[in-house]
mmCIF file of the N, C-alpha and C atoms, coordinates in Angstrom:
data_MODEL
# 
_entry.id   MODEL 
# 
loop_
_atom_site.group_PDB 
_atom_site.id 
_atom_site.type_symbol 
_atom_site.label_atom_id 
_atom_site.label_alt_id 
_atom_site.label_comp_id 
_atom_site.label_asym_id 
_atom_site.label_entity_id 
_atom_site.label_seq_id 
_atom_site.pdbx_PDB_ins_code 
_atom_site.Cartn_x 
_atom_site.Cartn_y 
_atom_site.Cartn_z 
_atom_site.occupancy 
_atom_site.B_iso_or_equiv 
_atom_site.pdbx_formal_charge 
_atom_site.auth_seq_id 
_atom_site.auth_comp_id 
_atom_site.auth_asym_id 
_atom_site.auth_atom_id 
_atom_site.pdbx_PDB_model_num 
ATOM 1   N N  . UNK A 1 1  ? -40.880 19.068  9.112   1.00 0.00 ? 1  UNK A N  1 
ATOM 2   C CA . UNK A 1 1  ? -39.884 19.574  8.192   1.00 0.00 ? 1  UNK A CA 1 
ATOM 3   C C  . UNK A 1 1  ? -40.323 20.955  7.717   1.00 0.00 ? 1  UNK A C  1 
ATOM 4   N N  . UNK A 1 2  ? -39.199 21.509  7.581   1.00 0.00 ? 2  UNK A N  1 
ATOM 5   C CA . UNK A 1 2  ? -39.637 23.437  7.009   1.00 0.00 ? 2  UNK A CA 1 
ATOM 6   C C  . UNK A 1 2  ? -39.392 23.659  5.785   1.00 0.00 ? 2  UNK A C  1 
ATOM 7   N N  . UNK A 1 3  ? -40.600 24.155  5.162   1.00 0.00 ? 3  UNK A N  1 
ATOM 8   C CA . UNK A 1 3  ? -40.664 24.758  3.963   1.00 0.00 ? 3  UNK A CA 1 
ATOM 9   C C  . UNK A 1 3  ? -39.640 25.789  3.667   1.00 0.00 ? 3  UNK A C  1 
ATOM 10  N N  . UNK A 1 4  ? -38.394 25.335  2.764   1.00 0.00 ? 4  UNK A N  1 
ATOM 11  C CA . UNK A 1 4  ? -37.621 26.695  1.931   1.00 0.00 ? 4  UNK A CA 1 
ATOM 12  C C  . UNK A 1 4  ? -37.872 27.248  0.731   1.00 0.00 ? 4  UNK A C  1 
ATOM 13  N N  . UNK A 1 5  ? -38.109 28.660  0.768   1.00 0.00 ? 5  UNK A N  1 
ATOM 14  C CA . UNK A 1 5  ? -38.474 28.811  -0.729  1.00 0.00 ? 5  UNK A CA 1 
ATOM 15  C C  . UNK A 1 5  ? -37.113 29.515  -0.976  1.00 0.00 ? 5  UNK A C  1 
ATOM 16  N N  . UNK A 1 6  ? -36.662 29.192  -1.909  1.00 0.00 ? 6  UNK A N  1 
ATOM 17  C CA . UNK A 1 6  ? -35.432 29.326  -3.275  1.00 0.00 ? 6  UNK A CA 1 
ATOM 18  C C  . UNK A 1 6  ? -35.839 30.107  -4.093  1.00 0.00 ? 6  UNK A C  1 
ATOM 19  N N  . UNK A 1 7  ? -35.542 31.384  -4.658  1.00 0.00 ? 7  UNK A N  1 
ATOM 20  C CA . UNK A 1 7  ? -36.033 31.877  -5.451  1.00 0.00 ? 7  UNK A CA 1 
ATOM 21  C C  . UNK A 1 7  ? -34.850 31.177  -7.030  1.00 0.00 ? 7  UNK A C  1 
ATOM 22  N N  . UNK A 1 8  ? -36.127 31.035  -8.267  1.00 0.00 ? 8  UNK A N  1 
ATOM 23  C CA . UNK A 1 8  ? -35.525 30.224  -9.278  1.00 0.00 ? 8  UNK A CA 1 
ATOM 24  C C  . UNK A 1 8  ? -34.798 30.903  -9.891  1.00 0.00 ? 8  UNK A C  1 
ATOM 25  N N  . UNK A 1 9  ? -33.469 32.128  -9.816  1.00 0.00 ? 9  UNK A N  1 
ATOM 26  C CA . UNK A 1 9  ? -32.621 32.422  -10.158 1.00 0.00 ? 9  UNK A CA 1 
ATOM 27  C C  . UNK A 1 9  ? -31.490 31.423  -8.935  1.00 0.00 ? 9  UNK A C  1 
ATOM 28  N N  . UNK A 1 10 ? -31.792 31.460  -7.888  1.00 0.00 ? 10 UNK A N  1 
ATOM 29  C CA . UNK A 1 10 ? -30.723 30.851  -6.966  1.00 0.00 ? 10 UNK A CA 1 
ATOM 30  C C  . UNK A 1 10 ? -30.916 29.541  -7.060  1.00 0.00 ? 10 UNK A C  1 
ATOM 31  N N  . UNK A 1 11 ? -32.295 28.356  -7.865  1.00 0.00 ? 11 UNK A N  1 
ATOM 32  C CA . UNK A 1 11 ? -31.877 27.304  -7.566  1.00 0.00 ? 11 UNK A CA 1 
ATOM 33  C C  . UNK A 1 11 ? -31.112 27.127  -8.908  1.00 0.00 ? 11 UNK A C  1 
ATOM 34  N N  . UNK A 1 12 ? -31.677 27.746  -10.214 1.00 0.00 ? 12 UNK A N  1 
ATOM 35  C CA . UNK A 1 12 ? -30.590 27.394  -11.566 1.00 0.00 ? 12 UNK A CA 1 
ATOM 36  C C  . UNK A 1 12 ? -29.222 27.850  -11.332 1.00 0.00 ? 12 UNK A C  1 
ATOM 37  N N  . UNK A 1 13 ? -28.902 28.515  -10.474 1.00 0.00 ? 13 UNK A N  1 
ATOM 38  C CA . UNK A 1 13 ? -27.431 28.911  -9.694  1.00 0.00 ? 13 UNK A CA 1 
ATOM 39  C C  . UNK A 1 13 ? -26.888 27.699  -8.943  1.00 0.00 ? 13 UNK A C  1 
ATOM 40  N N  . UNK A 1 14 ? -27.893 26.882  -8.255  1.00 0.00 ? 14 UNK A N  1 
ATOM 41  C CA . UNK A 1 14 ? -27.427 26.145  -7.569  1.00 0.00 ? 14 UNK A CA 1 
ATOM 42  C C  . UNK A 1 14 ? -27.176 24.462  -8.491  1.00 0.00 ? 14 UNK A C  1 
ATOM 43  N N  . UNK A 1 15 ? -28.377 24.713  -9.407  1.00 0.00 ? 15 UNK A N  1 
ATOM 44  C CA . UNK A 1 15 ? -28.143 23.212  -10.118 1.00 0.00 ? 15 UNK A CA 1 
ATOM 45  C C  . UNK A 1 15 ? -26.895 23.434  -11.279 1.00 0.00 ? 15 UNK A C  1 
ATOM 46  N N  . UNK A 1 16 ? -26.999 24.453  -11.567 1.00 0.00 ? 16 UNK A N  1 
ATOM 47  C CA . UNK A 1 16 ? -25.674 24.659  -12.391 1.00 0.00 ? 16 UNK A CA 1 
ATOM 48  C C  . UNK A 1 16 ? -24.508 24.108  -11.853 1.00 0.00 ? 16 UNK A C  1 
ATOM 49  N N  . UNK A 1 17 ? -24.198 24.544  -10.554 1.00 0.00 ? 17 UNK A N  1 
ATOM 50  C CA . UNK A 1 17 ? -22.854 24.636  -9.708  1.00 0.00 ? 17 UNK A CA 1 
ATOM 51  C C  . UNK A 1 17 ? -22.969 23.053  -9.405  1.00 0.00 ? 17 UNK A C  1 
ATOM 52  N N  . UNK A 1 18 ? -24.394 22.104  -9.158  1.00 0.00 ? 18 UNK A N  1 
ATOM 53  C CA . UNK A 1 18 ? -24.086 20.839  -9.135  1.00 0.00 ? 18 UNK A CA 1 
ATOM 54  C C  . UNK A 1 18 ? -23.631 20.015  -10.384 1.00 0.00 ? 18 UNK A C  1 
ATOM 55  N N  . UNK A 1 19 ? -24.261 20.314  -11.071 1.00 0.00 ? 19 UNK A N  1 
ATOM 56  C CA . UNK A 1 19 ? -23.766 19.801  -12.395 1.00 0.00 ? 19 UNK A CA 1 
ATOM 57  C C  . UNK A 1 19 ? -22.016 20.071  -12.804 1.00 0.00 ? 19 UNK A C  1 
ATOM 58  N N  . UNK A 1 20 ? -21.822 20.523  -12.243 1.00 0.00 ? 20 UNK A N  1 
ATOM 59  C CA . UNK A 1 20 ? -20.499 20.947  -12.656 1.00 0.00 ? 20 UNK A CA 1 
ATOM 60  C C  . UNK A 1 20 ? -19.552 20.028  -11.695 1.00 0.00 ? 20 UNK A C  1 
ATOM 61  N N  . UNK A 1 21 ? -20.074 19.915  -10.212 1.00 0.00 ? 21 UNK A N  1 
ATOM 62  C CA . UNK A 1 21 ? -19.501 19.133  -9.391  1.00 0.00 ? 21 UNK A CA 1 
ATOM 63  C C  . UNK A 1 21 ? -19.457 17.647  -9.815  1.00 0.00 ? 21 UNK A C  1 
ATOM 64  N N  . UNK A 1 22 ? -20.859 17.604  -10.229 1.00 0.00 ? 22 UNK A N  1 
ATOM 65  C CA . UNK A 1 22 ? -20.905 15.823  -10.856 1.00 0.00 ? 22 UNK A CA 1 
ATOM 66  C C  . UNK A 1 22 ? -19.856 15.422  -12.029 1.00 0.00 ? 22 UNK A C  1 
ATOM 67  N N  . UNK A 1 23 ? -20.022 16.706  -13.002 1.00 0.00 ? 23 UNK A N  1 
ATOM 68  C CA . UNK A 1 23 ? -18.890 16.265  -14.126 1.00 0.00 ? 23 UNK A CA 1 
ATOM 69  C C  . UNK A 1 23 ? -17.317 16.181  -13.474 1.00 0.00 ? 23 UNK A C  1 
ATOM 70  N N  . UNK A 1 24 ? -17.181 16.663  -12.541 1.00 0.00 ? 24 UNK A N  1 
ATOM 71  C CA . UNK A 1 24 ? -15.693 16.838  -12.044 1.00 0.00 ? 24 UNK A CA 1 
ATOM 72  C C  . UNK A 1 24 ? -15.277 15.232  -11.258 1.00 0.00 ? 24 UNK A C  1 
ATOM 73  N N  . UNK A 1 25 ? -16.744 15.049  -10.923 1.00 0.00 ? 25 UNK A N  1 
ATOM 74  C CA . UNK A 1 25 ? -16.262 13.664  -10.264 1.00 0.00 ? 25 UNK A CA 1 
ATOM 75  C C  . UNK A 1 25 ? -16.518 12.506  -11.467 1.00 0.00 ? 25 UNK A C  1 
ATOM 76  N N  . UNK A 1 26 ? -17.337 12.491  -12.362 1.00 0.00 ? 26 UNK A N  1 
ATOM 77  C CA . UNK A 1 26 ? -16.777 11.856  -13.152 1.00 0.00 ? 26 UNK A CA 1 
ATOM 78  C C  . UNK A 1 26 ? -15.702 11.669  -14.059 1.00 0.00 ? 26 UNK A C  1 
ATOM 79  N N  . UNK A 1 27 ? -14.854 12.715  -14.125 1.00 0.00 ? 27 UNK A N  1 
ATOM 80  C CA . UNK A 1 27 ? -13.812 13.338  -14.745 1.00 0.00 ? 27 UNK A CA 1 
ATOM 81  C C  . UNK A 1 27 ? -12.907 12.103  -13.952 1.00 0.00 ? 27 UNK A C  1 
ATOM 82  N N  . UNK A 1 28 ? -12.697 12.805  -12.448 1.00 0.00 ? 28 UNK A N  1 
ATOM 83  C CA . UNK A 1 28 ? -11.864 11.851  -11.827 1.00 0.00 ? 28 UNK A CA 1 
ATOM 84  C C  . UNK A 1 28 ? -11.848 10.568  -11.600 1.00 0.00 ? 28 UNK A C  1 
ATOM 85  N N  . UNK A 1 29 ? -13.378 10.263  -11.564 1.00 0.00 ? 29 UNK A N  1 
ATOM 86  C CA . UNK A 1 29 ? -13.533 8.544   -11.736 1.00 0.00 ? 29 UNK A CA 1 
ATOM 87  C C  . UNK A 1 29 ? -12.745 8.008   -12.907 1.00 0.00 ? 29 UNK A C  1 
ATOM 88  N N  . UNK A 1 30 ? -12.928 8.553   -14.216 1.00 0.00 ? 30 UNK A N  1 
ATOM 89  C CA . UNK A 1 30 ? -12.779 8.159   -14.918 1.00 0.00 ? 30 UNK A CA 1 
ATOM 90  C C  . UNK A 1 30 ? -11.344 8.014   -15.339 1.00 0.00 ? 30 UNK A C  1 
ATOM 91  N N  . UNK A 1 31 ? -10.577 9.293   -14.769 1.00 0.00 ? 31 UNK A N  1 
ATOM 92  C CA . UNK A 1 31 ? -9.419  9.220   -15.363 1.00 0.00 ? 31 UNK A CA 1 
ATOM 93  C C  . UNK A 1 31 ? -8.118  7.578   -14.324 1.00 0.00 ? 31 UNK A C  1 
ATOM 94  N N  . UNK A 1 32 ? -9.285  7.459   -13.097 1.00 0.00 ? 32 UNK A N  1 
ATOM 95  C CA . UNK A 1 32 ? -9.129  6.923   -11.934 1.00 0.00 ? 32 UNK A CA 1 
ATOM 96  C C  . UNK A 1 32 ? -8.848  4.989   -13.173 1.00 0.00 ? 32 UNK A C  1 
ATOM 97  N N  . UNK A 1 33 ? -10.091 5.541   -13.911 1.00 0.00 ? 33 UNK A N  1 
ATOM 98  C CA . UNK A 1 33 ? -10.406 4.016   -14.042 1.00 0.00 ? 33 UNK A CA 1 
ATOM 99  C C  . UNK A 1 33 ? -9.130  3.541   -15.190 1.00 0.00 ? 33 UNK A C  1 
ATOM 100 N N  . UNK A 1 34 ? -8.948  4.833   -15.947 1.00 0.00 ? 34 UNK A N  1 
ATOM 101 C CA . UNK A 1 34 ? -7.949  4.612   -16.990 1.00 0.00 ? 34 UNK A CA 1 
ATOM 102 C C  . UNK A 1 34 ? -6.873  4.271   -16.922 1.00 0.00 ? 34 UNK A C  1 
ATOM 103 N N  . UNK A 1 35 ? -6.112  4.834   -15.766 1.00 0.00 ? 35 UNK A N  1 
ATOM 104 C CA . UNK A 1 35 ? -4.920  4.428   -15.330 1.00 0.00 ? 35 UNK A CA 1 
ATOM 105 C C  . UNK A 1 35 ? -5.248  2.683   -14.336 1.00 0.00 ? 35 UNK A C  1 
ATOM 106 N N  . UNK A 1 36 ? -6.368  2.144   -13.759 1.00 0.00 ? 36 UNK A N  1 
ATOM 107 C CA . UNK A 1 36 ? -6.187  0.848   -13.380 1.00 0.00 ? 36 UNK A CA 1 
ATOM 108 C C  . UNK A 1 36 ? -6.405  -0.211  -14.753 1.00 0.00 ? 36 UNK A C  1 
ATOM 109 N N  . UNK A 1 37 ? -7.036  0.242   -16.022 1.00 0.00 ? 37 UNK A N  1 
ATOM 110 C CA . UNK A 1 37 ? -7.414  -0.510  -16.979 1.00 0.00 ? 37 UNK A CA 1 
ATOM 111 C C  . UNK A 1 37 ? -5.495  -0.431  -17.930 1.00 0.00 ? 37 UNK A C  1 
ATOM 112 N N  . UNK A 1 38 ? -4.945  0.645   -17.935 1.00 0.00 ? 38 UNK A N  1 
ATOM 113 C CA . UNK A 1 38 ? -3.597  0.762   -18.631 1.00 0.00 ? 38 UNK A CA 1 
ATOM 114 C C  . UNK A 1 38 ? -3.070  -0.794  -17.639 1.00 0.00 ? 38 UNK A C  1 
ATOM 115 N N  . UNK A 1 39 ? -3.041  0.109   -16.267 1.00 0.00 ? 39 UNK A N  1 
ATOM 116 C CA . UNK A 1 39 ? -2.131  -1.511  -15.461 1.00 0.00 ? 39 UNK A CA 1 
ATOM 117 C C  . UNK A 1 39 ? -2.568  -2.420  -15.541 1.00 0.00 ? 39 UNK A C  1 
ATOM 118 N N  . UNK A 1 40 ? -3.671  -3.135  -15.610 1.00 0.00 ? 40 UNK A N  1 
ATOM 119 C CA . UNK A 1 40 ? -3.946  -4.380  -16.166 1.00 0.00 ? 40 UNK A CA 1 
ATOM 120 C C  . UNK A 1 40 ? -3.353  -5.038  -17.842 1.00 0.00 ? 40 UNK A C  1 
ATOM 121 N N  . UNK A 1 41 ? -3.580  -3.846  -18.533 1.00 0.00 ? 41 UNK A N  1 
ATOM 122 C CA . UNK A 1 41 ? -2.869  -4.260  -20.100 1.00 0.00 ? 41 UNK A CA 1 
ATOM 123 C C  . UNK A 1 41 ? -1.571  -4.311  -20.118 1.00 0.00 ? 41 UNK A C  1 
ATOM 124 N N  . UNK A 1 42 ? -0.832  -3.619  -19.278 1.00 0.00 ? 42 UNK A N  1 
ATOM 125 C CA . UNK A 1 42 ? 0.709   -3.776  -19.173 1.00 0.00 ? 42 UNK A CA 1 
ATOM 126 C C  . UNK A 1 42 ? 0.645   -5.301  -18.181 1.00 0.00 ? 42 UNK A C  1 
ATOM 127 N N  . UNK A 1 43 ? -0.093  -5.655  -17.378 1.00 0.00 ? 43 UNK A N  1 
ATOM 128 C CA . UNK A 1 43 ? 0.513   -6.640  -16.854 1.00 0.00 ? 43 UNK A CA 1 
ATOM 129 C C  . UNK A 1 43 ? -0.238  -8.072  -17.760 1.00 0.00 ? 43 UNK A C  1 
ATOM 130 N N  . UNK A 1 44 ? -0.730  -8.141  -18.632 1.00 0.00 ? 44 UNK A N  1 
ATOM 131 C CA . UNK A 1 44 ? -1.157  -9.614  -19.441 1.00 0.00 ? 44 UNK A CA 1 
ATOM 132 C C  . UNK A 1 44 ? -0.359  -9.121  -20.450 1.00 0.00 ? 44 UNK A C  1 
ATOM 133 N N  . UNK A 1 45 ? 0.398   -8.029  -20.651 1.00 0.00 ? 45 UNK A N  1 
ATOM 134 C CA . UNK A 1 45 ? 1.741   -8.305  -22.095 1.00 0.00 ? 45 UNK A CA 1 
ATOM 135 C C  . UNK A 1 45 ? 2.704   -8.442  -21.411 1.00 0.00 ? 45 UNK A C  1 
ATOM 136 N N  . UNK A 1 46 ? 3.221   -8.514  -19.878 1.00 0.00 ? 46 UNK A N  1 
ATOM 137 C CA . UNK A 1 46 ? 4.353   -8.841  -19.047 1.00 0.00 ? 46 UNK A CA 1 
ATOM 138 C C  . UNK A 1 46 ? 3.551   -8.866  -18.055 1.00 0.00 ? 46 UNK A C  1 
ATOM 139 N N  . UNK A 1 47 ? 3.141   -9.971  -17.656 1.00 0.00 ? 47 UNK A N  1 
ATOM 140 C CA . UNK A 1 47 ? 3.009   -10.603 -16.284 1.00 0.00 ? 47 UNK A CA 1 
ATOM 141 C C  . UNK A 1 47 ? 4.320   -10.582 -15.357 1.00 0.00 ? 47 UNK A C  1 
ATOM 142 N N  . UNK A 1 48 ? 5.312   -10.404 -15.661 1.00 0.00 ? 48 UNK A N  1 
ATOM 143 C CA . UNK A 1 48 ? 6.529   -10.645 -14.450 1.00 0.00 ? 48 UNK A CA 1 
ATOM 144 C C  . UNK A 1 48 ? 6.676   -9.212  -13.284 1.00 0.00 ? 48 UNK A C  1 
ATOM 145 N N  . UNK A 1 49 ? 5.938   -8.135  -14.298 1.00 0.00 ? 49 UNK A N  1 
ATOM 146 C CA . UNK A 1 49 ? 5.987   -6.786  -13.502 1.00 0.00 ? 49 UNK A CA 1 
ATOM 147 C C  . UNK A 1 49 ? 4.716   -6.967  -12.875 1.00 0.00 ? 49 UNK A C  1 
ATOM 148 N N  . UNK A 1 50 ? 3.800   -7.300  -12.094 1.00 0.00 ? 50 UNK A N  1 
ATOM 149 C CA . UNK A 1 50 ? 2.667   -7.781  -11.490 1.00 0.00 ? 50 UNK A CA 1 
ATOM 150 C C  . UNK A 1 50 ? 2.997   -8.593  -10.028 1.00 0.00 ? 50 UNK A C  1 
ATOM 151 N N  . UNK A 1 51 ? 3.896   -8.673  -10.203 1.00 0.00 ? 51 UNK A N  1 
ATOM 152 C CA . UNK A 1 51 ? 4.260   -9.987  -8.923  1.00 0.00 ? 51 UNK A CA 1 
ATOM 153 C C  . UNK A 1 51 ? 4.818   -9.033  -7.670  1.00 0.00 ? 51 UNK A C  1 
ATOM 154 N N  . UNK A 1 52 ? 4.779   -8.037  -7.433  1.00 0.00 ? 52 UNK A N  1 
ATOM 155 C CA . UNK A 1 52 ? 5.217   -7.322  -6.292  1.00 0.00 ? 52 UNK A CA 1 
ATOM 156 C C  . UNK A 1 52 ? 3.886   -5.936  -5.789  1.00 0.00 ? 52 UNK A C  1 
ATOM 157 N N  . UNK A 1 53 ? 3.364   -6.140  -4.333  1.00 0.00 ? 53 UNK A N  1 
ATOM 158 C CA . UNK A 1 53 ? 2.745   -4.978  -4.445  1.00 0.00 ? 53 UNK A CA 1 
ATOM 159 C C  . UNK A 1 53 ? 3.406   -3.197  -4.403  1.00 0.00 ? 53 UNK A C  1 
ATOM 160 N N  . UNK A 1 54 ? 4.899   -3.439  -3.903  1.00 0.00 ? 54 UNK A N  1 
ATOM 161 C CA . UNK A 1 54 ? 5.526   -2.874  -3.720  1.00 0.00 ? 54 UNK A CA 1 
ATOM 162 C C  . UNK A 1 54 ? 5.751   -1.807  -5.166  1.00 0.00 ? 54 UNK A C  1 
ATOM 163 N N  . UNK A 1 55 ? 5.921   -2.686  -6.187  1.00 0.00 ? 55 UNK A N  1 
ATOM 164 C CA . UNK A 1 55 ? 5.891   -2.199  -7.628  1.00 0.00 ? 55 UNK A CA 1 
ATOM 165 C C  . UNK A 1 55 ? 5.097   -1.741  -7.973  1.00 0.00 ? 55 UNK A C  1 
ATOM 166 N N  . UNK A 1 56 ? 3.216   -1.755  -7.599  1.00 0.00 ? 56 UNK A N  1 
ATOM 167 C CA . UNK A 1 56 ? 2.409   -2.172  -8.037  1.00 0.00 ? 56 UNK A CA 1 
ATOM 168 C C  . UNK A 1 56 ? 2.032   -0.368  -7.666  1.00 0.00 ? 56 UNK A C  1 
ATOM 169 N N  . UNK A 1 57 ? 2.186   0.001   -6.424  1.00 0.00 ? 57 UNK A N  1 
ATOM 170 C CA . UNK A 1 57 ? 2.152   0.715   -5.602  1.00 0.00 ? 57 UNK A CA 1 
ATOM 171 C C  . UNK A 1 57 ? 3.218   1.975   -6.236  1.00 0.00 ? 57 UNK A C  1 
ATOM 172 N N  . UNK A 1 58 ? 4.221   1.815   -6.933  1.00 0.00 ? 58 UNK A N  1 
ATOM 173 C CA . UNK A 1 58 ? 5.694   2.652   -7.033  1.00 0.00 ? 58 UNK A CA 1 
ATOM 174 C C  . UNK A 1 58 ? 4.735   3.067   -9.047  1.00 0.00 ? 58 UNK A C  1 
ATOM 175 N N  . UNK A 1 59 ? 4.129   2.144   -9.275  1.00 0.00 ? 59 UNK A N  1 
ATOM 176 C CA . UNK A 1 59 ? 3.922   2.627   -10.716 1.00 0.00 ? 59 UNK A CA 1 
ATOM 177 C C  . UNK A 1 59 ? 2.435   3.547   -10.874 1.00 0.00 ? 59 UNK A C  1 
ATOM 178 N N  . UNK A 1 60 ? 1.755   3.415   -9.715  1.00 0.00 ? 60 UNK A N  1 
ATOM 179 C CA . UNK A 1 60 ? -0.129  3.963   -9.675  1.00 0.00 ? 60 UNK A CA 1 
ATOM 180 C C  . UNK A 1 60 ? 0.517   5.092   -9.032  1.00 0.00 ? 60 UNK A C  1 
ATOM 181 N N  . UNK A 1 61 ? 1.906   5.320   -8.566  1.00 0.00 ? 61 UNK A N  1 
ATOM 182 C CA . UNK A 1 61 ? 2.362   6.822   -7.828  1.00 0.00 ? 61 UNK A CA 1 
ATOM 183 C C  . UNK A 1 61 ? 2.576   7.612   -9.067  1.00 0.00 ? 61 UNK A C  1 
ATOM 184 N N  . UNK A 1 62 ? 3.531   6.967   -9.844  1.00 0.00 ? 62 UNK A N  1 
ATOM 185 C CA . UNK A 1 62 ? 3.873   7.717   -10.924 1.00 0.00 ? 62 UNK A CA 1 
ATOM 186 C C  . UNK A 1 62 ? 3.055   7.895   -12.134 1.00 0.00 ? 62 UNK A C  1 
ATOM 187 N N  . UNK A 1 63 ? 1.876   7.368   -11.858 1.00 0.00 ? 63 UNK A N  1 
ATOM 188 C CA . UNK A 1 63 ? 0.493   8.288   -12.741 1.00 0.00 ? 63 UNK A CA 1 
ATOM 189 C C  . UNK A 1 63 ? -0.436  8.851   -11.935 1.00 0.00 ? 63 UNK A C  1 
ATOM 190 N N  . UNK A 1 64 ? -0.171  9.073   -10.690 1.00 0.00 ? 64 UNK A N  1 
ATOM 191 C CA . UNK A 1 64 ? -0.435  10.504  -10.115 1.00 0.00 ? 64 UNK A CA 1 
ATOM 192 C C  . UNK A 1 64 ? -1.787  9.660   -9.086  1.00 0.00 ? 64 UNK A C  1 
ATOM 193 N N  . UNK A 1 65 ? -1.628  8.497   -8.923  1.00 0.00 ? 65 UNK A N  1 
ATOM 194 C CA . UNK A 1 65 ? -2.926  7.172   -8.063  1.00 0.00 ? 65 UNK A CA 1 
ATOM 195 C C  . UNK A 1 65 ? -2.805  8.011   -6.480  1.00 0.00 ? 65 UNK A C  1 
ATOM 196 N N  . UNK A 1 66 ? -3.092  8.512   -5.428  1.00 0.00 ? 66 UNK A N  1 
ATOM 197 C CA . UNK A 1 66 ? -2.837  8.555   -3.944  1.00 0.00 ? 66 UNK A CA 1 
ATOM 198 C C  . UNK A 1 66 ? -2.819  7.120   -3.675  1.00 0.00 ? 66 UNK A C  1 
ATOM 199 N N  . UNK A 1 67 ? -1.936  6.518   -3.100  1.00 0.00 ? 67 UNK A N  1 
ATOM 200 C CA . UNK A 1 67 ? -1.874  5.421   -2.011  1.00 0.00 ? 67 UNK A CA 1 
ATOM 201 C C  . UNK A 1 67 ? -1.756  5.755   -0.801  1.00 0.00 ? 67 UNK A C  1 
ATOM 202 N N  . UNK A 1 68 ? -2.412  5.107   -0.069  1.00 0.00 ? 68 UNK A N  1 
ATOM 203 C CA . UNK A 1 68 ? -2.508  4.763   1.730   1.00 0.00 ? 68 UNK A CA 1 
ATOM 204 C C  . UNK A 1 68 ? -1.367  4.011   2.055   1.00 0.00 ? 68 UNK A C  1 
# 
């Protein structure tokens, strides 16, 4: 394996720019998790909207979910 030397203006350049990547993905995890924890609370105060994946699928669109 080969030795890189980084000079420590370019790696605090570089850990900066990771740190920033990590918060972005927790950002999205999170906002990921908020909208599946909302659909669970809407469906134990009306269980009858739960019974279709079709629905299930038409409501995680319209808070912005990507489906496959």
């Amino acid at each position: 394996m080969e030795t890189l030397n980084i000079s420590k203006e370019k790696f605090s350049k570089i850990l900066e720019d990771f740190e920033v990547l990590i918060n972005d993905v927790e950002s999205a995890l999170s906002e990921e998790n908020l909208v599946v924890r909302k659909r669970i609370n809407d469906i134990k105060l009306n269980p009858s909207i739960g019974k279709s994946e079709k629905y299930l699928d038409e409501y995680l669109k319209k808070r912005g979910v990507k489906i496959d």
